[in-house]
N, C-alpha and C positions, 0 to 999 in steps of 0.2 A: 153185774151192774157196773163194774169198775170200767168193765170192758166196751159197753155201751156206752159211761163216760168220754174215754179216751176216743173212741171210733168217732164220736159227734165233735170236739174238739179238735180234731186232726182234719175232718171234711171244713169244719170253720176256717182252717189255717190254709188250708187247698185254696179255700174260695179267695180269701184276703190277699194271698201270694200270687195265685195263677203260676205257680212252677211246676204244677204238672199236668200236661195234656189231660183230659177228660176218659175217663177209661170208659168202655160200652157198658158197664153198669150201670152208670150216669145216666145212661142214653136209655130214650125212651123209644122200645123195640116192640114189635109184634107184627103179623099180618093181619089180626081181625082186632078188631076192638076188644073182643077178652082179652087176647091176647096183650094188647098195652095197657087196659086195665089193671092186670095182673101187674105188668112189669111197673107201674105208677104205683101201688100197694107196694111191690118190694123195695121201693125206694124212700118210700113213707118208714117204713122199716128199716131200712140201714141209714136213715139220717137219726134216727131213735123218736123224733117228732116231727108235727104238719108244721112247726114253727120252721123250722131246717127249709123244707121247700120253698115255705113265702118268701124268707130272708134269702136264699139261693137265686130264685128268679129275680128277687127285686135289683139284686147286685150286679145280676148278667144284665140286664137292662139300664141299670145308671153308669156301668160301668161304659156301656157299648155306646149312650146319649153323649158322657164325658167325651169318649173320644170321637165321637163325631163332630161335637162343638169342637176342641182340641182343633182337629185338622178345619174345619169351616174357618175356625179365627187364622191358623194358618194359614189358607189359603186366601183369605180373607185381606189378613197383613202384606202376602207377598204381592194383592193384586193394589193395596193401597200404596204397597211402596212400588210398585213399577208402574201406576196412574201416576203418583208423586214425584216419582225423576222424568215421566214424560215431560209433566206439566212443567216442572222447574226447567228442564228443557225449551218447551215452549217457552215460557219466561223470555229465557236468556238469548234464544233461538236468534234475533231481529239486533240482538248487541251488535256493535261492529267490534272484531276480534282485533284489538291494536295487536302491533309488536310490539317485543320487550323493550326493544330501545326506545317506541311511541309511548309506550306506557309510564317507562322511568321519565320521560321530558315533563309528560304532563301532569306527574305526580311533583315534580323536583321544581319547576320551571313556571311557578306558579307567578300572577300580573302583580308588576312591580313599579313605582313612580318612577317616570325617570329625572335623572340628579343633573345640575347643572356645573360648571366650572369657570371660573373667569379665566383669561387666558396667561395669568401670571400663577396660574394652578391652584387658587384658595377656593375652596364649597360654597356655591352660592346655594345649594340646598336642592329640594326636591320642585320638581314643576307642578302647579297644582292639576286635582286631580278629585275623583268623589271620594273615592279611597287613598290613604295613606299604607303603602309598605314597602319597605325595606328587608332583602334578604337578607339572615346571618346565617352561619355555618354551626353547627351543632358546637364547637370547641369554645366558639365566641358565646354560651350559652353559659350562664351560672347554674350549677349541677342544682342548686337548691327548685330551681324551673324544675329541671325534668323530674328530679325529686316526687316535686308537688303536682303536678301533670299525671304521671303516672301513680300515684299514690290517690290520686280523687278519682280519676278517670279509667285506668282500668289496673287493678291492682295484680293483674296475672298475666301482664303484658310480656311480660321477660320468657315467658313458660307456653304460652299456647303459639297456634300457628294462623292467625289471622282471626278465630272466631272462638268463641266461648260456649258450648251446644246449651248447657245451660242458659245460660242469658240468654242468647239466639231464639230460643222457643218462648222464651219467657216474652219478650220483646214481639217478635211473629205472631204470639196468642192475642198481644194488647193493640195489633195493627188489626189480625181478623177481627176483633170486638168494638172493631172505630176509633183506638184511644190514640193518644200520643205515642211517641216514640221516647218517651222520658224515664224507664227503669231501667237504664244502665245494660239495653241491650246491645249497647254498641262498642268495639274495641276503640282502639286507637287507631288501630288499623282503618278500621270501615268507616271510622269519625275523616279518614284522611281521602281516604277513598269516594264518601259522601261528599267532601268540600270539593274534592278536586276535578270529580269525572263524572258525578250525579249529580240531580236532584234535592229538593229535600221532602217531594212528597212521598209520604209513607205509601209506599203500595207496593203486593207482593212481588210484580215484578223489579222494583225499585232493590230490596231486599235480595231477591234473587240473584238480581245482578252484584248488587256491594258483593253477598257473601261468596259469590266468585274469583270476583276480583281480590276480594282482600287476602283470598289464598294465594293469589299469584304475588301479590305485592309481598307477601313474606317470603316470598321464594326470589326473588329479584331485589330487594334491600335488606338490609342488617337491621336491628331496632336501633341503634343509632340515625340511620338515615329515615328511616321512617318519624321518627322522632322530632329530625330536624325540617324535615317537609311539614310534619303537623304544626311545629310553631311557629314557621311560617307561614303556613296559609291562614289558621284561625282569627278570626274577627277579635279586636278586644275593646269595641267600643270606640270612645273619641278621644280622641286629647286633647291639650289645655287650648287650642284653636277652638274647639267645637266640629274638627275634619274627625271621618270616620279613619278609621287606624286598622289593621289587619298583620299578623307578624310580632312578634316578640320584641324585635327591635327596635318598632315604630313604637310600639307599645309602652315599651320601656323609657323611651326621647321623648314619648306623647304626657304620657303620667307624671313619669319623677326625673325627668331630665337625664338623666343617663343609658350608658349601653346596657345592653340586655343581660353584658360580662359583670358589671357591676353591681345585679341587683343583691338585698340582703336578700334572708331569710322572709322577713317578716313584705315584703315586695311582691317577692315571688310565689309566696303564696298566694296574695292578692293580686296579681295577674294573673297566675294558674287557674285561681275558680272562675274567670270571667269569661271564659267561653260558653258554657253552659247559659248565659243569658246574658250579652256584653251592655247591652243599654240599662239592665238593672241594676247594674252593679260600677258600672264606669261611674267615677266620679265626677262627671262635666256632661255639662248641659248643649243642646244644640247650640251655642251661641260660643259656649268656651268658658260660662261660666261653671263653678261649683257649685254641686246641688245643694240644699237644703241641709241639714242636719241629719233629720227625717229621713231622707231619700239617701243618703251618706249612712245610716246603720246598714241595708241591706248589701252593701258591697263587703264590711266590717264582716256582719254574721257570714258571708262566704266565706271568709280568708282562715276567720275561726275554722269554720267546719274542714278546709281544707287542713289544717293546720293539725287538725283534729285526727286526722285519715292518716298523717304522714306517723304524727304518732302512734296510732294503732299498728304503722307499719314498721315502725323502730326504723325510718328516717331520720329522726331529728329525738332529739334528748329530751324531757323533760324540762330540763332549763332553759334549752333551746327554745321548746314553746313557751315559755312563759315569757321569756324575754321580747317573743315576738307578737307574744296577745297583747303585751303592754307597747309596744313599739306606734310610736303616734303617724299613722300614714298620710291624714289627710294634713299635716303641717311641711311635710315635707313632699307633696306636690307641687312641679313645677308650674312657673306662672304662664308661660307662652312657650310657643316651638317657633323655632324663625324658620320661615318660608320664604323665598325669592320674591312671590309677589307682596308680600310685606313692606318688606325690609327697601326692596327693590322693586315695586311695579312697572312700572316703566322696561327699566331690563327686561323685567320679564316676558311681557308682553310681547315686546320686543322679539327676542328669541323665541319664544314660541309661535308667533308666526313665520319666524321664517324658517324654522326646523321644519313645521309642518309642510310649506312648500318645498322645501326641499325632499322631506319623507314621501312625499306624493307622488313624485318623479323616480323614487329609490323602489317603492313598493312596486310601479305601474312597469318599471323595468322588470323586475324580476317577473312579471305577468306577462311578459315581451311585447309591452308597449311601449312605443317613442314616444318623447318629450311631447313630439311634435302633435301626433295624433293625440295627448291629454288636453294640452293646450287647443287643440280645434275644435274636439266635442265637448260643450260643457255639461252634459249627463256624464260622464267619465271623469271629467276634473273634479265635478263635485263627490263621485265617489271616492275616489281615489281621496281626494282632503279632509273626508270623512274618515277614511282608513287610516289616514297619517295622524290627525287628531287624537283617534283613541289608539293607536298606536304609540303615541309621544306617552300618553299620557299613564297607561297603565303596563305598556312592556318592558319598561326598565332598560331605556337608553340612556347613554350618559353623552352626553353631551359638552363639549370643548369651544366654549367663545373666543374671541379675541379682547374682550374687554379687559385694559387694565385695571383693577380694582381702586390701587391708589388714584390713579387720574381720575377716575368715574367718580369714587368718592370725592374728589376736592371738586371738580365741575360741579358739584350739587353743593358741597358745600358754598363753593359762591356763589351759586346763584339764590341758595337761599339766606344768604347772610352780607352780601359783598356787590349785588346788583343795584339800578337804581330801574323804578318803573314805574310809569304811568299809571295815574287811578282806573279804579274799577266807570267802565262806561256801558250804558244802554244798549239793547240789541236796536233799540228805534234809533241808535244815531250812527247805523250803518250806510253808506250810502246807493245801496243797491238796495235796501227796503220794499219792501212791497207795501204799498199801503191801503189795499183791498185785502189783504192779509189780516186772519183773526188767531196768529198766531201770540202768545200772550210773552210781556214783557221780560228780559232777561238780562240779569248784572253781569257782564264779561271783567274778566280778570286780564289787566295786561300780559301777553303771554310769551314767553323765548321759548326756541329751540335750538340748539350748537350740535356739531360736529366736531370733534377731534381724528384724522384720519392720517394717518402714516403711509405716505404716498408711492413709498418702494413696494408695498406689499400691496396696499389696498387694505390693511386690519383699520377697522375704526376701533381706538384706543379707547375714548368714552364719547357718551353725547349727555344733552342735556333734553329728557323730552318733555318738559313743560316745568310749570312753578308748581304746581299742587295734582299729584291722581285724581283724589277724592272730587276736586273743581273740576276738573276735566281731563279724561284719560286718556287724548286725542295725543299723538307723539309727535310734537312740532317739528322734531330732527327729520322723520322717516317716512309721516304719514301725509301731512300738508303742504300741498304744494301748493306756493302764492305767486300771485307778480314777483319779478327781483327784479325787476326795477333794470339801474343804470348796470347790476352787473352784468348784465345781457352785452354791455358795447365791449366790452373786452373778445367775449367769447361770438361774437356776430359780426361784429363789424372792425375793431382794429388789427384780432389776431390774424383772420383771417386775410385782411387787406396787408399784414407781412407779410405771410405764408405767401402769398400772391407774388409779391414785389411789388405792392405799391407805395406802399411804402415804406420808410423807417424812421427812427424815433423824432426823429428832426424835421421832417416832412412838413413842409408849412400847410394847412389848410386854413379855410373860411370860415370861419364862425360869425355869423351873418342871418337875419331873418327873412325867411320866405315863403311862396303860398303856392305849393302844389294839389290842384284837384281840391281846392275848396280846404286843405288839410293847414293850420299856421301853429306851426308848434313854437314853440320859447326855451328858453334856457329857466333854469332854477327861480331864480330872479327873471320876472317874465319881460325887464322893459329892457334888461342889458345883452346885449352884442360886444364880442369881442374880438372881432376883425380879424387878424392874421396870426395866427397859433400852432405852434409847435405840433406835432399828433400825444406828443408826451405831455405836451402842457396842457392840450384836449382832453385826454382821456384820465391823467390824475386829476381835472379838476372838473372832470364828471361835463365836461359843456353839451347840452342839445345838438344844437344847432348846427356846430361844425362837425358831429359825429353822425348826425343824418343826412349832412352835405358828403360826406365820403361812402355813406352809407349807397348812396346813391349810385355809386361806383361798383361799390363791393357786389350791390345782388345782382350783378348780372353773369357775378362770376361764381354761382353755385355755393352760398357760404353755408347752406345748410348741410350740406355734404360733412362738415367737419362734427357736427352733431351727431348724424348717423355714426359715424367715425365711435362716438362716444356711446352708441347703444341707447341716445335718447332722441328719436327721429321727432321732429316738431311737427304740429298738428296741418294739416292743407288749411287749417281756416287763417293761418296768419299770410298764407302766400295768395296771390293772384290767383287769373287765369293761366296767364302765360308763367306758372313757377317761379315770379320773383317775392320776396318777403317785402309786406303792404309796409309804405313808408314811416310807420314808425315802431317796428318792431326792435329800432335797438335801444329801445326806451323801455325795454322789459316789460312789454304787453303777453307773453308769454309767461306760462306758472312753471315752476320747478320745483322740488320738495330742499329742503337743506344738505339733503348729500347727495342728490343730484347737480345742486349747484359746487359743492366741496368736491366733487369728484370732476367736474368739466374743469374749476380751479387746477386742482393738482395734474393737470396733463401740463401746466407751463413750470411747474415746480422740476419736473422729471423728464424734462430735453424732449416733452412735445407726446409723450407714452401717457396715453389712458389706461388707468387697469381703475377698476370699477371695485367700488367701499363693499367690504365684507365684514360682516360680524361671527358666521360659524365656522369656527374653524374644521372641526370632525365629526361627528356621531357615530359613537362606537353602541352596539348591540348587546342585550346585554351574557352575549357570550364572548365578548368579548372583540369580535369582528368588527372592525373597520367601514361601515355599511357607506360612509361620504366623506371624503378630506377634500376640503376646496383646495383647486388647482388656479395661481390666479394667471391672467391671460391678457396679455398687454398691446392694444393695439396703436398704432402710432397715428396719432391724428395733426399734430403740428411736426413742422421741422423744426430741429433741436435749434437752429438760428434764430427761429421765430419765438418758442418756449425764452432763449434768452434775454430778446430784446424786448418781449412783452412783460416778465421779470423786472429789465433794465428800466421801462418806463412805469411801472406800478410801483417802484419804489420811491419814487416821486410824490405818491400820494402822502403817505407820512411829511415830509417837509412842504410841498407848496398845495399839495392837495385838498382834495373833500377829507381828507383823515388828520391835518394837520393840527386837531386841535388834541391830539395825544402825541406832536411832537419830540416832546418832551421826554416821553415812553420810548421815543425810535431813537433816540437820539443816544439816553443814557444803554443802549443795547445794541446797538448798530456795531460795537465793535467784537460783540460776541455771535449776535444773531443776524440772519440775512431774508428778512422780513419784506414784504412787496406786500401789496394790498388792495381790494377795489371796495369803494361805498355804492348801496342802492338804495332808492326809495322810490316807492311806486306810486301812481297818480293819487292825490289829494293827503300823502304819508300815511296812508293805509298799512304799506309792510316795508320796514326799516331793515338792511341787511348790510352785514360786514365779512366783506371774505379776507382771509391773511394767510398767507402760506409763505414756506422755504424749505430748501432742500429737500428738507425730511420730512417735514407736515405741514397737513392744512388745517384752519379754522376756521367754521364757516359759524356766522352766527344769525341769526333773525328774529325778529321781533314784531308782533302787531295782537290782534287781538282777533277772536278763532269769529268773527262777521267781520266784512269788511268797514271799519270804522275807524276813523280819520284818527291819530295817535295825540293828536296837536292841533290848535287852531290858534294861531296870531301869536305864539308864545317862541320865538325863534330859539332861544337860548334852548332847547326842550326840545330840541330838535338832534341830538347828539347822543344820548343813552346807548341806543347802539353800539357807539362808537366807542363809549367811554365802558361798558359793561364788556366788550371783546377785551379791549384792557387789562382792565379786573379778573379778568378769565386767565389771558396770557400771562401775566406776572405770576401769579397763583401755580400754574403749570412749568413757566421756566425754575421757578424755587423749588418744587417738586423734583422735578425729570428732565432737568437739564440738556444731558445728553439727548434724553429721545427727543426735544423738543428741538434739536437740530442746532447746539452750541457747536460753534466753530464749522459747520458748512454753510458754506456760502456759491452763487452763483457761476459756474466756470464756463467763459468766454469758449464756442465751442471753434475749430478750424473755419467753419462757414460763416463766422462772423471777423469781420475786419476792421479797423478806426480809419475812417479815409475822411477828404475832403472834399464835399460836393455842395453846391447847390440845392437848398433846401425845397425850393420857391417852385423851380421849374423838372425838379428831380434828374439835373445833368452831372455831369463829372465836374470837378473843379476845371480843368481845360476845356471843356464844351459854351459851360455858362458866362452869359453876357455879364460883366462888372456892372454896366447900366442898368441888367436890368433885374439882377439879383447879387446876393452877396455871398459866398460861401462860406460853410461852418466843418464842424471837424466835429464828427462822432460816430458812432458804431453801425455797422451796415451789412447787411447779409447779404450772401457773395452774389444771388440770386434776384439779387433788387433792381427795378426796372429802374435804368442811370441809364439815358439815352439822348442826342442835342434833338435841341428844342428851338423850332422856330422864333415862336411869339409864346405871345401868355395866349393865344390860338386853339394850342395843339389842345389836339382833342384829348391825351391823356390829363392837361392840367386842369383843363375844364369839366370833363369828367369827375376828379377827382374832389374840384372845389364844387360839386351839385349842381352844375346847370343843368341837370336834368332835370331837375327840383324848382327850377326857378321858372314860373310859368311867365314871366315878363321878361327872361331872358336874364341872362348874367355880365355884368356891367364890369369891363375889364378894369374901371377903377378901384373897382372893390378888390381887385389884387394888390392892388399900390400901396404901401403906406409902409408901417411898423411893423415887424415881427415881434412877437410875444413867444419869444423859446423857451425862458423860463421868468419868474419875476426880474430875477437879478440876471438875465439877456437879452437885451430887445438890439435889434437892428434893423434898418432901412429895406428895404426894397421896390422896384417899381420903375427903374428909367424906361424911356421909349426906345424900345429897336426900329429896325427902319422897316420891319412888316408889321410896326405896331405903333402907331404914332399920332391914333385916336382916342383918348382915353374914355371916352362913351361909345366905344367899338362895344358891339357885343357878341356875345358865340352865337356861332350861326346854328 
């Protein structure tokens, strides 16, 4: 019995173990059916019961089912997992494979505002933009950030290699079931990876790709650097503007006013949690204000829960958080961020258009395009000023003005504290109105624009581009161009008629009314004539008449050449048929903007050199590349003789001139400053304009109102603002910047100018000229000045020059006879008979 125990306990142990082969006892033998009958009986028998065999087969067959499942899930798993890397494969297949150097740029190099600078080096801030951000460097980081960053965000950052398989699947399960991406299946890594070079739609190719990528990026950056790329690029909402902000340190200047070095504890928490949903939790509203109370708990409960995390991570101390749950955040939010168009619109504006023109010409080179071909096509130019635009604005160029800050600031200062201006008037009391027009009625603001321009370089120092943004953001200095009036006769008809030799400052002309082609223009005062005048006493006292009677002279000799000269070529509709300029174009029938006319000014300031007003000085990239530095480029449009003695006669305006009534002003500075000047005003005093320059700078200033409407009517005194408001500007600026304002330079007499004594009348030598029939005077004369003898008052240079061309009834040699008018305080005779002149109702033939 014992032994049939043991015999069936030992086959139990066989069968549970399988350690030893099956012996042919086991085995069901025979050639006939008794035969295996028998042998199935003896084995009934040596298991000691029929129980042994059922238990015996049932175990070789679950046995043999186990292991068949066993290998099916095997083989099963290995075809799911090589289906699974095909597919992931697929996924990633269509990526395009950067390099490592593409990949670090566009992790690191994330779209930046670009910053502006005035050119005496002070931050005029960031250029606006949809987004606000500013890079910092991980060092520039308060450790209590990365702290809170990685203590919320992924707390095994320091430890894994881009991904968390756990979380990974966790996160992949809630994409396959349609959910969000919200249980923390993402590193820091893949959170960086996602802002920078994805998407944010969940889908598995989406996934497929980060969890690629984010291996590479731990293999190509430190967690430091990774760290610093992540708090740069993350969103954190708005700041106290109501701009959207992006970056730690925008963040940080946005929120609570400081750098991102600065924050506490109790900050930095509450910036850390705001990535996870930056509009719930920012405190400020699209506008820039502060939310609600209400709406202020749920940024509060973030900073907690972060705060929360940092402690569970033995980050921060116990007293630490305490001090910091009690820390009052929303009291110690900054009130405003200053921004350039703020503070400064105008500026602004300013330089951002003409950065963009310049970016547009920078970019279309590097594409190997010429200027030339941008400027031809305009499907190209407007691409190209599309590119420069959102290039300005979000790649983080820094940008280098010329703007002095202190000048800029006190030109604004007086203009808004220290000006004098005409009331607000009607758009109906413009004088070009439409009055089929159902356009509706509008209150114009009297409006200035000035220049400031330092005439060696070409830097405009500051301007002033209007009284109010908000009123109107139209830039008087740069963007409007108006009639200018009388300043037109400097630069059309006297300069040029030096430059020529026909004249010089002494040069008598006619000032005299008369009627060409139906055309009868007047002087200021429309019933007076002033007979026989100086060209200096002509043109400081602004006269018509005698500056369209030389005019007359002047176009036949190409004066518009001297324009081109200047890069401001004037339109064909002021000239004829045959190319001469329509007879009253030096009355400033022509528009110019305020530093187009401040720039044609300072070619006499600088011995006769145009170099053309620049405001940018550089744009640097933001790696730092040099992508434009203006080169400035000076072309000679006057001879230095002519620059001087047009100089020499503009100074004239201050004492007997159209400017004399700020004598007072020239007089108390004349022995510091070397001042010259031209007034204009254009038909009905529509646009008032003051130009003033020396050595070293120009002032150009202007005034009218943005429709063409009359500034004054019957009010003479009221007639001067202008004049008296360039004033107010000048003093304000010599008290300031002395030096740059050109103390102690003054005009220098160049070799081609000499003091001789000629004949004003008839433009001969003092030896040539009849005593009878002119008198001779003694002043300055460029060596190239037509001094040639003269028959009669005949010759056709004198008659020329006094307008008988102009005179459709002919020109009455008496009208040469009488008084010169050289200056107030010089008048002398002229007029005897020669003996080929001995008619005095002779006329030119």
């Amino acid at each position: 019995m014992k032994k049939n125990i043991k015999e069936f306990f030992d086959n139990i142990k066989k069968i549970f173990t399988k350690g030893e082969p099956k012996g042919d006892k086991d085995s069901v033998t025979g050639n006939t059916f008794k035969e295996k009958f028998s042998n199935i009986n003896n084995r009934i028998r040596n298991a000691g019961s029929p129980v042994r065999v059922a238990f015996f087969t049932t175990y070789e067959t679950a046995w043999n089912i186990v292991l068949f499942i066993i290998l099916a899930f095997s083989l099963l798993g290995l075809l799911a997992f090589s289906v699974g890397l095909g597919y992931f494969a697929a996924l990633v297949n269509d990526e395009e494979v950067q390099t490592n150097d593409e990949l670090v740029v566009a992790l690191t190099e994330m779209t930046e505002s670009s910053t502006v600078a005035f050119g005496t080096g002070e931050s005029l801030g960031t250029l606006r933009a949809d987004l606000i951000r500013e890079r910092v460097d991980y060092d520039d980081v308060s450790p209590y950030v990365v702290d809170a960053v990685v203590a919320t965000e992924d707390e095994h950052f320091y430890e894994h290699n881009g991904v968390v398989p756990k979380a990974f699947m966790r996160a992949a399960l809630q994409v396959f079931a349609g959910g969000d991406d919200g249980t923390g299946g993402s590193t820091l890594t893949q959170q960086l990876v996602k802002n920078q070079l994805l998407t944010n739609e969940t889908t598995f190719d989406r996934k497929a790709v980060e969890l690629l990528l984010a291996f590479r990026v731990e293999k190509l950056l430190d967690k430091d650097e990774i760290i610093e790329a992540y708090l740069n690029a993350v969103s954190f909402g708005r700041n106290a503007n109501g701009q959207n902000v992006a970056g730690i340190q925008a963040a940080a200047e946005g929120v609570f006013g400081k750098d991102a070095s600065e924050l506490n504890l109790a900050e930095s928490a509450f910036l850390a949690g705001m990535p996870q949903n930056p509009y719930a939790y920012t405190p400020f509203m699209q506008g820039g204000d502060v939310k609600d109370e209400d709406y202020l708990q749920y940024g509060k409960n973030r900073q907690t829960f972060v705060l929360d995390r940092m402690l569970l991570e033995d980050k921060i101390t116990q007293e630490e958080y305490d001090e910091a749950v009690e820390y009052d955040l929303y009291s110690n939010l900054t009130d405003s961020v200053v921004v350039p168009n703020q503070n400064y619109p105008f500026l602004t504006d300013e330089l951002e258009r003409r950065s963009v023109q310049i970016l547009k010409y920078v970019l279309a080179e590097e594409d190997g395009l010429t200027r030339e071909e941008v400027d031809s096509t305009p499907l190209i130019n407007q691409d190209y000023t599309e590119q420069a635009n959102q290039a300005l604005r979000y790649e983080g160029y820094h940008i280098t003005s010329t703007i002095d800050k202190e000048i800029y600031d006190t030109m604004q200062d007086v203009k808004d504290d220290n000006f004098y201006y005409y009331g607000d008037r009607s758009s109906e009391d413009a004088i070009d109105i439409d009055e089929e027009s159902d356009q509706e009625e509008e209150m114009m603001h009297h409006e200035v624009g000035a220049i400031l321009k330092e005439n060696s370089t070409g830097k405009i120092l500051g301007f002033i581009g209007g009284r109010d943004h908000e009123a109107s953001s139209v830039n008087h200095a740069t963007q409007t161009d108006r009639q200018i009036g009388s300043t037109m006769k400097p630069l059309i008809t006297f300069g040029p008629a030096v430059d020529k030799g026909i004249i010089a400052p002494d040069t008598v002309l006619l000032d005299e009314k008369f009627s060409y082609n139906g055309y009868e223009p007047a002087n200021y005062d429309y019933e007076e004539e002033f007979g026989l005048v100086s060209a200096k006493h002509a043109l400081s006292n602004s006269y018509n008449l005698s500056t369209l009677r030389l005019w007359a002279d002047v176009r036949e000799e190409n004066p518009q050449e001297y324009f081109e000269r200047m890069n401001m070529p004037l339109p064909d509709t002021l000239f004829d048929y045959e190319g001469r300029g329509f007879a009253s174009l030096p009355l400033g029938t022509n528009n110019l903007t305020v530093q187009e006319n401040v720039d044609a000014f300072s070619s006499f300031a600088q011995d006769g050199s145009f170099t053309e007003g620049y405001m940018i000085e550089s744009i640097t990239s933001p790696d730092g590349e040099v992508v434009y530095e203006h080169e400035p480029v000076k072309n000679e449009v006057f001879k230095d003789s002519t620059a001087y003695l047009m100089s020499d006669m503009l100074q004239e305006s201050f004492i007997s001139g159209s400017a004399y009534h700020i004598e007072d002003f020239y007089r108390d500075i004349e022995n510091e400053y070397d001042f010259a000047a031209k007034t204009g005003t254009s038909n009905s005093f529509v646009d008032s304009w003051f130009m003033g320059y020396n050595p070293d700078v120009t002032l150009g200033l202007w005034m009218g109102y943005d429709e063409n409407i009359p500034q004054v009517s019957g009010y003479e005194g009221e007639q001067y603002l202008h004049i008296y408001n360039w004033r107010n500007l000048t003093q304000e600026l010599l008290a300031l910047a002395p030096d740059q304002m050109g103390r102690g330079a003054s005009f220098q007499q160049p070799d081609s100018v000499r003091q001789m004594e000629y004949c004003g009348l008839t433009m001969e030598t003092e030896s040539d000229c009849e005593k009878d029939l002119d008198t001779p005077v003694t002043g300055p004369v460029a060596e190239d000045t037509r001094l040639n003898d003269k028959s009669s008052l005949n010759d056709p240079a004198i008659q020329s020059r006094m307008g008988a061309a102009f005179d459709d009834e002919g020109l009455s040699n008496s009208s040469l006879r009488g008084t010169v008018t050289n200056t107030y305080d010089n008048r002398y005779s002229v007029g005897g008979s020669s003996d080929d002149d001995d008619d005095d109702d002779d006329d030119d033939d």
